[in-house]
TITIMAR-900083 format. One line per 8 residues: number of its first residue (from 1); for each residue z, y, x of N, C-alpha, C. Coordinates in steps of 0.001 Angstrom, whole numbers. Example, Ala and Ser with C-alpha at 12.3 -4.5 7.8 and 13.67 -1.06 7.14 Angstrom:
BEGIN
1 = 7800 -5690 13190 7800 -4500 12300 7800 -3300 13200  7080 -2250 12850 7140 -1060 13670 7870 30 12900
% end
This chain:
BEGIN
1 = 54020 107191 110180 55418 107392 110563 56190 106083 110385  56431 105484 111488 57350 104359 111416 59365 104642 111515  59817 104251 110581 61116 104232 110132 61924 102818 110835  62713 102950 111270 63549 101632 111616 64765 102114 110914  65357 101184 109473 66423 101250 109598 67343 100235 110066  68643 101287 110811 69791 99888 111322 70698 99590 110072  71024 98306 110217 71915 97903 109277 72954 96980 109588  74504 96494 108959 75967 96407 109581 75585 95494 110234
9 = 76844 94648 110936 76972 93664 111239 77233 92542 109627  76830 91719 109440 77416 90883 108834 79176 90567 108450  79780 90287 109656 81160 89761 109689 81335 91233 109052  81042 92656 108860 82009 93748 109092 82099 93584 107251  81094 93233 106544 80925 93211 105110 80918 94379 104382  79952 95418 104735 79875 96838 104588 79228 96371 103509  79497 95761 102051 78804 96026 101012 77925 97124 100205  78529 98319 100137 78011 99634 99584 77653 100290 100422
17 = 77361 99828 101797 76408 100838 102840 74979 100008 102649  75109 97986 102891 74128 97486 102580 73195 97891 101250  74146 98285 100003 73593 97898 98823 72871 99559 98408  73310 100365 99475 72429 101760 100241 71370 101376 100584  71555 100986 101777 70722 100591 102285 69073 99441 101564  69478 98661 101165 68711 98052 99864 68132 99215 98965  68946 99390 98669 67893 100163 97261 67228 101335 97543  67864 102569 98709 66684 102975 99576 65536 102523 100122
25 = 65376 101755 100422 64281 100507 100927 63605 100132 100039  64444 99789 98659 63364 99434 97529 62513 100673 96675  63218 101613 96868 62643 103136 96316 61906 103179 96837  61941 103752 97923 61034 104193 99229 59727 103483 98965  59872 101952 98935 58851 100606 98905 58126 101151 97138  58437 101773 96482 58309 101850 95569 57653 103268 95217  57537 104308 96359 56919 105555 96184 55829 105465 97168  55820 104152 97269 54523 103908 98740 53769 105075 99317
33 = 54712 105895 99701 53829 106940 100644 53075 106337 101752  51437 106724 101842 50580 106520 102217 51256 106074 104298  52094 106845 104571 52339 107571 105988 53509 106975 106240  53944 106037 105598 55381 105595 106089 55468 103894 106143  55759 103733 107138 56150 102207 107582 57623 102047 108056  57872 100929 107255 59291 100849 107494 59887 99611 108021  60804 99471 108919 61289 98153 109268 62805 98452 110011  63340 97167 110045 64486 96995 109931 65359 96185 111063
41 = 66559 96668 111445 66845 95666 112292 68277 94953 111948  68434 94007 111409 69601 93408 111031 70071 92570 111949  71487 93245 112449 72276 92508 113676 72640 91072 113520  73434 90481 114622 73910 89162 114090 75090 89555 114828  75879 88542 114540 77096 88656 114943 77385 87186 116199  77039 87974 116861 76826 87051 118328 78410 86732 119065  79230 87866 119664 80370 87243 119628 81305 86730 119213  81608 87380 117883 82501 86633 117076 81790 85299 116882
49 = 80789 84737 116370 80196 83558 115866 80857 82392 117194  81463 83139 118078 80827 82137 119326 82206 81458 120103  83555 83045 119259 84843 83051 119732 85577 82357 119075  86832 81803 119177 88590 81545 118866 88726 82636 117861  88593 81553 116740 89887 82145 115735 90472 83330 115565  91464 83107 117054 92467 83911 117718 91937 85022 118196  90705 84846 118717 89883 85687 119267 88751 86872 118223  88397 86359 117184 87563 86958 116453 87497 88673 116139
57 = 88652 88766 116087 88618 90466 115794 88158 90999 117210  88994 90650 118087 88695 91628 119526 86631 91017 119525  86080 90241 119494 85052 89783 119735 84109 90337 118878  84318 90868 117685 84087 91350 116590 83514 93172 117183  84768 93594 117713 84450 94967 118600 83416 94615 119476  83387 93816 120066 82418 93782 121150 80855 93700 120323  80904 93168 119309 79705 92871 118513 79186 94492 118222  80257 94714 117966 79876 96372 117031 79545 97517 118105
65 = 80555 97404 119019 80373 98916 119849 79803 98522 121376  79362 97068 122014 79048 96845 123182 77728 96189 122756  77461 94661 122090 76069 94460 121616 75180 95305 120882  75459 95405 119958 74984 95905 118530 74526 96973 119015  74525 98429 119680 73569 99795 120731 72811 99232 121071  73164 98555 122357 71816 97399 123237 70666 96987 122670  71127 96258 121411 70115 95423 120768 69360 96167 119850  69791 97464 119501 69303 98062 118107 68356 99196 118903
73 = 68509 99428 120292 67611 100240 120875 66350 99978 121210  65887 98600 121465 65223 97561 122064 63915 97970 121315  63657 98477 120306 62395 98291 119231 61931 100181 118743  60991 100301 119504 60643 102175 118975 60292 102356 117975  60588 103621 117346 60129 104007 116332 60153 105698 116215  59425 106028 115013 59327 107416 114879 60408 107999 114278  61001 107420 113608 62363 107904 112862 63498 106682 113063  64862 106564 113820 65814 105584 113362 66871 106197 112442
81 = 66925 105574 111592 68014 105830 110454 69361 104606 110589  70332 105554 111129 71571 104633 111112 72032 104332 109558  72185 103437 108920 72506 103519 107608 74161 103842 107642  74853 103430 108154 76321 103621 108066 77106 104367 109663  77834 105203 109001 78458 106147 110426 79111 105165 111439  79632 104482 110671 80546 103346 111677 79732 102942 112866  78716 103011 112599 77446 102427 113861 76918 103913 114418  77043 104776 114345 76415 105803 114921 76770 105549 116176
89 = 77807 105246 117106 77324 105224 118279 76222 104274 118974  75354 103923 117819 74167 103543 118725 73097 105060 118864  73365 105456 117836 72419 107052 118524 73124 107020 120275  73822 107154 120870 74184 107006 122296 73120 106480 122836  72231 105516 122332 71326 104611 123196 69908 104934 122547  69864 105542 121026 68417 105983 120821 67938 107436 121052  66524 107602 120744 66329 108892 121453 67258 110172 120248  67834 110529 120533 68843 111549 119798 67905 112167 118878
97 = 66640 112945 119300 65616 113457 118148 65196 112896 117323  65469 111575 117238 64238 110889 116212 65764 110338 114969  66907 110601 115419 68196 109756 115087 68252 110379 113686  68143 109588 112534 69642 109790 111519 70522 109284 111232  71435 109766 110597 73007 109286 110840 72942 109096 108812  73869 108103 108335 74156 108430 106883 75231 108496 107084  76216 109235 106237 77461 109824 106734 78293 109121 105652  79269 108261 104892 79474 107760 103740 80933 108282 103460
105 = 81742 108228 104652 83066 108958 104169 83928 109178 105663  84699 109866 105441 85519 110605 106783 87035 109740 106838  87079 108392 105928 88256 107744 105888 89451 107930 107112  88412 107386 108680 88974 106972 109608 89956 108614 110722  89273 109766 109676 89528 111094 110373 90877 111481 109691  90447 111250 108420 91499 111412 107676 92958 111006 107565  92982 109567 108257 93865 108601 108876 94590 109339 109664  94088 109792 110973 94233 110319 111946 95145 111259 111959
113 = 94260 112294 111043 95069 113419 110544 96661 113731 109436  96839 111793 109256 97646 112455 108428 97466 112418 107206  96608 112728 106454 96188 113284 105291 96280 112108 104172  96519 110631 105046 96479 110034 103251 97460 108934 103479  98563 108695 102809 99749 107949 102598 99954 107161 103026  99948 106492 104645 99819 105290 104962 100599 105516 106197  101694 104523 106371 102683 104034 107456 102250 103333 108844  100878 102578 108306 100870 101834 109830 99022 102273 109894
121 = 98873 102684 111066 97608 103341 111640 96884 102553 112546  95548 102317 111819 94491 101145 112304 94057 102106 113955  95181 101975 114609 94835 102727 115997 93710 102590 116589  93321 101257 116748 91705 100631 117736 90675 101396 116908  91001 101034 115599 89635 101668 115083 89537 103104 115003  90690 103837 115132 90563 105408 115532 90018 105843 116682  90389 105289 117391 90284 105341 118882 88709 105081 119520  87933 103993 118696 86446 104090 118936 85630 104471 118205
129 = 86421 104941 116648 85851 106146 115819 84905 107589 116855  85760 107411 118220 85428 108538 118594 83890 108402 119177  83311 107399 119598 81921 107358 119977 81422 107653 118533  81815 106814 117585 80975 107417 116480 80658 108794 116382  81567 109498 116323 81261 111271 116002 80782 111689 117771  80423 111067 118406 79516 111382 119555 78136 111051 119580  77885 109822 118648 76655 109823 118165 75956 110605 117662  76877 110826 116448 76476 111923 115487 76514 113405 115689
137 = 77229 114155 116651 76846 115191 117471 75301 114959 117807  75104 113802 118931 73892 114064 119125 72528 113892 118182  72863 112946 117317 71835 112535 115811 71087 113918 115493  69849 114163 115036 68940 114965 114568 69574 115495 113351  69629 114843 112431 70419 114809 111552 71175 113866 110807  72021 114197 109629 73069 113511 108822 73122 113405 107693  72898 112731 106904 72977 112837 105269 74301 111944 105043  74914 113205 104096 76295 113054 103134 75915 112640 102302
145 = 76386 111362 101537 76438 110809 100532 76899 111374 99040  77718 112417 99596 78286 113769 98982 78855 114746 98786  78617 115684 98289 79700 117033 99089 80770 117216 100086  81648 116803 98816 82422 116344 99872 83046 115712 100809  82149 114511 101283 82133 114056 102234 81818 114997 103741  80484 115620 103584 79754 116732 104039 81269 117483 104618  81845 117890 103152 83002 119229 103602 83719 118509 104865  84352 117008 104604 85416 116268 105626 85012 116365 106726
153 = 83361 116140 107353 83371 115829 108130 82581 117445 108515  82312 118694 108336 82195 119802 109121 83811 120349 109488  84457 119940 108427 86290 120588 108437 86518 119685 109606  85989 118334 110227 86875 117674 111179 86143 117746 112193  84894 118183 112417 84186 118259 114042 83361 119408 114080  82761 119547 114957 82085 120776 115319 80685 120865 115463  80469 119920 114380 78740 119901 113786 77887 120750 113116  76924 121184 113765 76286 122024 112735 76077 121744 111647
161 = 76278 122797 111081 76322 122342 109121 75126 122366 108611  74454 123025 109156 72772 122929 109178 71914 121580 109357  72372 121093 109827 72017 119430 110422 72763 118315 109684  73298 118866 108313 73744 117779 107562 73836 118355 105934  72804 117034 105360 72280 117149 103973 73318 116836 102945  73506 116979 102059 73577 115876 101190 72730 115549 100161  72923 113711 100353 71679 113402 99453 72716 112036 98712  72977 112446 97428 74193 111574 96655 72987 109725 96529
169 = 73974 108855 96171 73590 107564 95947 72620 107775 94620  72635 106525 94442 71928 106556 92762 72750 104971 92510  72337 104586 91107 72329 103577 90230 71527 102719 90419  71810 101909 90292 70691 100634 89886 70044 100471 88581  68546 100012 88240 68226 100493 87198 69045 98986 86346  69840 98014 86711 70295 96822 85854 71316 97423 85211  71783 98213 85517 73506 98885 85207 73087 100419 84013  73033 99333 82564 72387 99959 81974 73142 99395 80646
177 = 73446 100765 79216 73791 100419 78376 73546 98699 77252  73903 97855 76856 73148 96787 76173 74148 96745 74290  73849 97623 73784 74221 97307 72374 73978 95985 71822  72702 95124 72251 73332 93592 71411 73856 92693 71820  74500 92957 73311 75847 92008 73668 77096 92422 72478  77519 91310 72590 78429 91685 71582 79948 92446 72268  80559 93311 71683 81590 93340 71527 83232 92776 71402  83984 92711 72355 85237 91783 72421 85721 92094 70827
185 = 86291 91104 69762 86489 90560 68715 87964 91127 68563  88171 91643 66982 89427 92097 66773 90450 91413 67123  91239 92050 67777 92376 91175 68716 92490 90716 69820  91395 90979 70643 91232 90098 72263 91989 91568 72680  92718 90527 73993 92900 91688 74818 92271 93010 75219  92977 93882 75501 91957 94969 76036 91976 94904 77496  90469 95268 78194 90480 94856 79361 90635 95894 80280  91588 96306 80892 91332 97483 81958 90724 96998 83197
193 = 89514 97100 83709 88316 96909 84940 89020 97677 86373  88763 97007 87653 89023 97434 88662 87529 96443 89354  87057 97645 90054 85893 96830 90905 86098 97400 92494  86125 96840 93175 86300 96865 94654 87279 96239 95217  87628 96690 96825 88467 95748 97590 89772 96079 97189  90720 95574 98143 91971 95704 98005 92662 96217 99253  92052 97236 99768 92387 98014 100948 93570 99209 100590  94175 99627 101456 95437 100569 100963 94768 102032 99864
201 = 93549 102449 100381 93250 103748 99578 92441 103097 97981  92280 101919 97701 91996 101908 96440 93273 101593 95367  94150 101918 96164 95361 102250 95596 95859 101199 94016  95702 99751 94540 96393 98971 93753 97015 98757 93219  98359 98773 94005 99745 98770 93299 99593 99838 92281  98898 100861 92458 98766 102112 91102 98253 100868 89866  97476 100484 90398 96289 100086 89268 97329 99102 88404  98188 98246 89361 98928 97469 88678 99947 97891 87767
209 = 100614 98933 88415 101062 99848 87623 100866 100326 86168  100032 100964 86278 99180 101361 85314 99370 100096 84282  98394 98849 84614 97895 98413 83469 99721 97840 82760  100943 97557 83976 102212 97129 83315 102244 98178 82351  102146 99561 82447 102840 100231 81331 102205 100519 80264  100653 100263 80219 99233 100338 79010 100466 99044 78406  100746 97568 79066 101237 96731 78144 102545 96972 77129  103254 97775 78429 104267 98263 77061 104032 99228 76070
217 = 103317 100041 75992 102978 101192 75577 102108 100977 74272  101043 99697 74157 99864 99788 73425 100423 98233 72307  99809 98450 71690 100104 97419 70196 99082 96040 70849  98180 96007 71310 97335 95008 71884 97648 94386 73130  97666 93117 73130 97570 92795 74677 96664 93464 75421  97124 93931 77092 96163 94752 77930 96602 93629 79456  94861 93292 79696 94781 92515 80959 93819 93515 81754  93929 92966 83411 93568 93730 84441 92303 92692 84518
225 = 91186 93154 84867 89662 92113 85049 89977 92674 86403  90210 91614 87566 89486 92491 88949 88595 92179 89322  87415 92801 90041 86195 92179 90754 86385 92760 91919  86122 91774 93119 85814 92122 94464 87130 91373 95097  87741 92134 96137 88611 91643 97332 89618 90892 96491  90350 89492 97395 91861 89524 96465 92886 90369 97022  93620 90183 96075 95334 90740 96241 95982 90313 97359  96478 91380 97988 97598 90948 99145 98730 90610 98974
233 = 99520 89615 99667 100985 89082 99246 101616 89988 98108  101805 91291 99394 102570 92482 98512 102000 92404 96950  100686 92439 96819 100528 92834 95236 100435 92116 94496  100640 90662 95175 100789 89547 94181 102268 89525 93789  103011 90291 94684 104467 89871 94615 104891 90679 93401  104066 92461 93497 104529 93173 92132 103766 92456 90684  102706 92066 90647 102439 91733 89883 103072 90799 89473  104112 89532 90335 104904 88360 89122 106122 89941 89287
241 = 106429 90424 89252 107491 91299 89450 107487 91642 88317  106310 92382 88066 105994 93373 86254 105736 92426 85276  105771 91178 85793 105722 89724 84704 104173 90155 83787  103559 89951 84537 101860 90086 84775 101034 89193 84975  101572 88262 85401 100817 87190 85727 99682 86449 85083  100027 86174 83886 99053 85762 83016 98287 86695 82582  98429 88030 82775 97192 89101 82405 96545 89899 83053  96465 88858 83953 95297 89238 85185 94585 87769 85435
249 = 93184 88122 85260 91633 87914 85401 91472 88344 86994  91228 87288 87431 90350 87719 89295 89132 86527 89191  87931 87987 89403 86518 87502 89237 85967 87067 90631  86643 87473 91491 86290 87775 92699 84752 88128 93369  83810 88199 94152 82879 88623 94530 82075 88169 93040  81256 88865 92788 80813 89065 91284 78988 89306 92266  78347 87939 91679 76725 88588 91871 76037 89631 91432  75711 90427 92049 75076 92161 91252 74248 91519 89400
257 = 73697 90683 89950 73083 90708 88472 74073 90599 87278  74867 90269 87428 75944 89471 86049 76826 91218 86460  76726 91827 87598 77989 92896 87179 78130 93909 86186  76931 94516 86111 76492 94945 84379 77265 94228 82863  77087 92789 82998 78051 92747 81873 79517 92767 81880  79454 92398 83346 81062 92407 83568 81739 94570 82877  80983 95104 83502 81516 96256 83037 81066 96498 81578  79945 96101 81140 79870 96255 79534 81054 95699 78625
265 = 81574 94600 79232 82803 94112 78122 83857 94508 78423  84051 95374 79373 85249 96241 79654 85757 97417 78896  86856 97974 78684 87171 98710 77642 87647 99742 78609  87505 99889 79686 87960 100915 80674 87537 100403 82129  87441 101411 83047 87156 101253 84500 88542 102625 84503  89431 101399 85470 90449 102553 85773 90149 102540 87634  90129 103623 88131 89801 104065 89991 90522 105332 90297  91959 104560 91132 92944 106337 91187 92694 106021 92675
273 = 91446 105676 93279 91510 105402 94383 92147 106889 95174  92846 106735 96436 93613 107858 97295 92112 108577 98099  90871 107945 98447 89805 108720 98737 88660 107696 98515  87423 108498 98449 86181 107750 97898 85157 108696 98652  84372 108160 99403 83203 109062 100007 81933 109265 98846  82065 108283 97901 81294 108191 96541 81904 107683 95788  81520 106600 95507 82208 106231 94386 81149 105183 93180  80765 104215 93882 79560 103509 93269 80489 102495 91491
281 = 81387 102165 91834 82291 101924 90187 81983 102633 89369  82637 103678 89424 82345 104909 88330 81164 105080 87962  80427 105002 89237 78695 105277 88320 78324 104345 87677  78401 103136 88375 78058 101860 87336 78593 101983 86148  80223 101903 86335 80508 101858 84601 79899 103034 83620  79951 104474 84417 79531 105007 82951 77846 104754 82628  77111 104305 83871 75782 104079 83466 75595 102539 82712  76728 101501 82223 76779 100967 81527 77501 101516 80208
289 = 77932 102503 80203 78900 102636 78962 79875 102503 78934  80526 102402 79909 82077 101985 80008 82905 103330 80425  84049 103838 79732 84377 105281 79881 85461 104265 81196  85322 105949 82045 86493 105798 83162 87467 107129 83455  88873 106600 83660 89988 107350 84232 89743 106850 85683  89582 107846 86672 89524 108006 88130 90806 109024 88538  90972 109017 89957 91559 109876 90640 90786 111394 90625  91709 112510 91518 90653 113092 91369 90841 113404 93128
297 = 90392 112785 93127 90078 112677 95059 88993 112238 95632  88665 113153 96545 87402 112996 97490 86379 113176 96559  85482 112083 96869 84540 112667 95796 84123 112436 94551  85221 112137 94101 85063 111166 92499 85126 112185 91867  85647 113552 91523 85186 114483 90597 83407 114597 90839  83072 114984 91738 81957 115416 92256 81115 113969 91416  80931 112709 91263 80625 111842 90691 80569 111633 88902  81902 111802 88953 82317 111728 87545 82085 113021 86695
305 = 82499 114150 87430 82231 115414 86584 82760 115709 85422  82557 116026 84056 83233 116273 82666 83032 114514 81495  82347 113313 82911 82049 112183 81969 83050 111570 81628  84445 111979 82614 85792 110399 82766 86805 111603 82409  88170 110841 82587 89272 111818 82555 89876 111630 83966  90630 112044 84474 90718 111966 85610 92552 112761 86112  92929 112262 87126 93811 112143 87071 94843 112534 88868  95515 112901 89483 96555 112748 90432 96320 111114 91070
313 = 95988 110520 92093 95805 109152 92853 97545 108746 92516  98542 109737 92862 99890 109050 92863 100796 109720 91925  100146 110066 90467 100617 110591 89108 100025 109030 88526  101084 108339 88489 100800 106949 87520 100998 107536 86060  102077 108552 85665 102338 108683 84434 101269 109333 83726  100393 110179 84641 98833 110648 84366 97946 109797 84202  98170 109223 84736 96588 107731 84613 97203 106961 83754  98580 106973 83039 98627 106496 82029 98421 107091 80664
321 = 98616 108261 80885 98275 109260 79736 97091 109346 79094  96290 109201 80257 94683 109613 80364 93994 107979 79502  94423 106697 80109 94120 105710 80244 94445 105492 78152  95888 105394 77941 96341 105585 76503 94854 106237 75631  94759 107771 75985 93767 108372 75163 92823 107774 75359  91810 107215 76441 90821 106536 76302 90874 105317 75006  91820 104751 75054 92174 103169 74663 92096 103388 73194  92883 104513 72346 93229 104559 71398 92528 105959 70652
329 = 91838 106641 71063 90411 107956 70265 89091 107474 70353  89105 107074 69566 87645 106724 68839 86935 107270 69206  87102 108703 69185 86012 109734 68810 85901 110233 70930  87518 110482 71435 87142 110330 72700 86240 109460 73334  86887 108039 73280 86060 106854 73675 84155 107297 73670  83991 107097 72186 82481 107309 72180 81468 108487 72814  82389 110058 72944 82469 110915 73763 81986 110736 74938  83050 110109 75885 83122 109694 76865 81750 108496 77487
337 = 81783 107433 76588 80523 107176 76983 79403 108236 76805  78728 108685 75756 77886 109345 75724 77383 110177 76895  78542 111383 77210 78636 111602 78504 77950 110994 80034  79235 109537 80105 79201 108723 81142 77416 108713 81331  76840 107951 80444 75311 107586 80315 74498 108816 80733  74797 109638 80455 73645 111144 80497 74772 111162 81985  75454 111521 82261 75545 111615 83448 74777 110789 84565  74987 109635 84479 74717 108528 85276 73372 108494 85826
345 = 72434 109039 84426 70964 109222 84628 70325 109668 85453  71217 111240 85878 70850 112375 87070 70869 111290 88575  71750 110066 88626 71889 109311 89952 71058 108507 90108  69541 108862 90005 68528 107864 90685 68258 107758 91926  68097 106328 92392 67337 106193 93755 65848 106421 94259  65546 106786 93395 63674 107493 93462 64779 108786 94188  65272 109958 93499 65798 110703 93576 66082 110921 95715  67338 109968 95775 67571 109620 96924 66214 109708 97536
353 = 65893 108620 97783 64438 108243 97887 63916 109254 99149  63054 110419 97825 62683 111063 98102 63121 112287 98863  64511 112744 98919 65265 113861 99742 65182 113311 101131  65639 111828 101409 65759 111126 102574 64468 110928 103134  63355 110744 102127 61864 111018 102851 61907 112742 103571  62150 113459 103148 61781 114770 103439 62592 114832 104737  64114 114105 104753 64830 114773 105893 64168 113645 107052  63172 112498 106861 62713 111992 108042 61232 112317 108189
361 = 60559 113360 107481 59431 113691 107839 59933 115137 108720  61080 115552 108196 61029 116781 109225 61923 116369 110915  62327 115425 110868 62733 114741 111919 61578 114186 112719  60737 113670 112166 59686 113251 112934 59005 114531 113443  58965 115637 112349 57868 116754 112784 58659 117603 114173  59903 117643 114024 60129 118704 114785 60401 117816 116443  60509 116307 116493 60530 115226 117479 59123 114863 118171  58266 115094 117316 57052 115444 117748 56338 116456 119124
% end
């Protein structure tokens, strides 16, 4: 059984679909079933590379929804696995039976609908959202990353629910407790952790929020560590606003190997993100030990479960409440990790792995 998986464009910087994509690949490579061959087709980014500046975004579409089908059809196989929905309209161009779709989150539906706090509407990308969920109509099947992702996207189209799994992420086995790193030293700041971009639903200005009033509130200095995207004007502007400046840390793109300690010396992972199709932060930190206050949206309960405290995305005075008790109960704190860790455990990629083997052996069988 030969497997092709597709994977993003480059320019699009789908980190946590790639870093899916990866460690499925390395599982998989790692349960060496006798019957499975796997290969891959990684796009390039042919028009943008080639356009104006000025030009790059519109050229960028053309990469994604006019090259990128063409080219990803070109090579047969017994099973294609789209790794990320955003690309499903290349199922349009592969044989629909052999198609899977990974489904990661219903962001762009949700937009649409209304449903999550935002003034100005990424129209283009709604608008060719719609081949995507035409792909995926026709796709064999779909694996949800998690429940409720699954729920968003049967509540928003008219997919059989039968034809879509869920099969949750896993952990990496590096993102792992380390008791003889040491411990930040009586008196260092306390660090409240933010890992990801700086897009409107990971809900920043909260985060900034937040950590201004941990500073008035707590006897210790409290700084923000960020890793990943920078800050936009706007949130640079609240942050000299809340006279913050000096207690914020930007790590920016952080190499996977070193991110483990980055969350081990953290004294919190705060995520009131407004929606999460998973939620790969949270797992990391508590599978390092690091207790987290999350939102409780989309699917970050479903992730987090009884390990974090959790909170309203736009109740700041909650995620400060929550955030306080973490900071200052001992007995919570250690709780909370304990938890976090035994939780975290259940999220292996063998796990994955193997569900996603089953849903492409029965794709092959019934394509057959």
């Amino acid at each position: 059984m030969k497997v092709r998986l597709l994977h993003t464009l480059p320019a699009a910087r789908r980190t946590s679909s790639e870093v899916y994509a990866s460690e499925l690949t390395a599982a998989l490579q790692r349960s060496a079933p006798p019957d499975l061959q796997l290969a891959h087709y990684y796009p390039r980014d042919l028009a943008r590379a080639s356009a104006p500046q000025q030009l790059a975004r519109l050229a960028g579409y053309v990469d994604h929804y006019a090259t990128y089908p063409w080219r990803a059809a070109a090579a047969p196989a017994d099973v294609h696995h789209i790794v990320e929905h955003g690309y499903a309209h290349a199922a349009l161009r592969l044989h629909a039976q052999r198609t899977v779709v990974t489904f990661h989150d219903a962001m762009l539906m949700k937009l649409a609908a209304r449903e999550l706090p935002v003034d100005l509407l990424p129209r283009l990308s709604i608008f060719a959202n719609r081949s995507n969920l035409a792909g995926m109509r026709r796709a064999a099947r779909i694996i949800a990353v998690s429940e409720s992702s699954r729920q968003d996207l049967l509540r928003f189209t008219d997919i059989d629910p039968a034809r879509v799994a869920v099969i949750h992420e896993g952990v990496s086995a590096g993102f792992r407790p380390c008791p003889q790193e040491a411990r930040p030293v009586p008196g260092a700041p306390i660090r409240v952790l933010h890992v990801g971009h700086c897009a409107f639903y990971k809900n920043i200005d909260t985060v900034i929020r937040v950590v201004a009033a941990l500073s008035r509130r707590l006897e210790h200095p409290v700084e923000l560590v960020k890793v990943g995207g920078t800050f936009s004007p706007a949130q640079r502007e609240l942050i000299a606003r809340l006279q913050l400046g000096d207690r914020v840390r930007e790590l920016g793109v952080v190499a996977a190997p070193d991110l483990p300690r980055v969350y081990r010396s953290a004294d919190l992972l705060l995520m009131p993100s407004l929606h999460e199709g998973f939620g790969f932060p949270v797992l990391e930190a508590m599978a390092c030990g690091t207790p987290v206050v999350a939102s409780n949206a989309g699917s970050l309960p479903e992730v987090v479960g009884e390990a974090g405290l959790m909170a309203d995305p736009l109740d700041i005075e909650g995620l400060v409440e929550a955030s306080v008790r973490v900071l200052t109960d001992d007995h919570l704190r250690e709780d909370l990790r304990r938890r976090g860790i035994e939780r975290a455990a259940r999220f292996t990629w063998e796990r994955t792995a193997a569900a996603t083997l089953d849903v492409y052996r029965s794709v092959h069988e019934e394509a057959a």
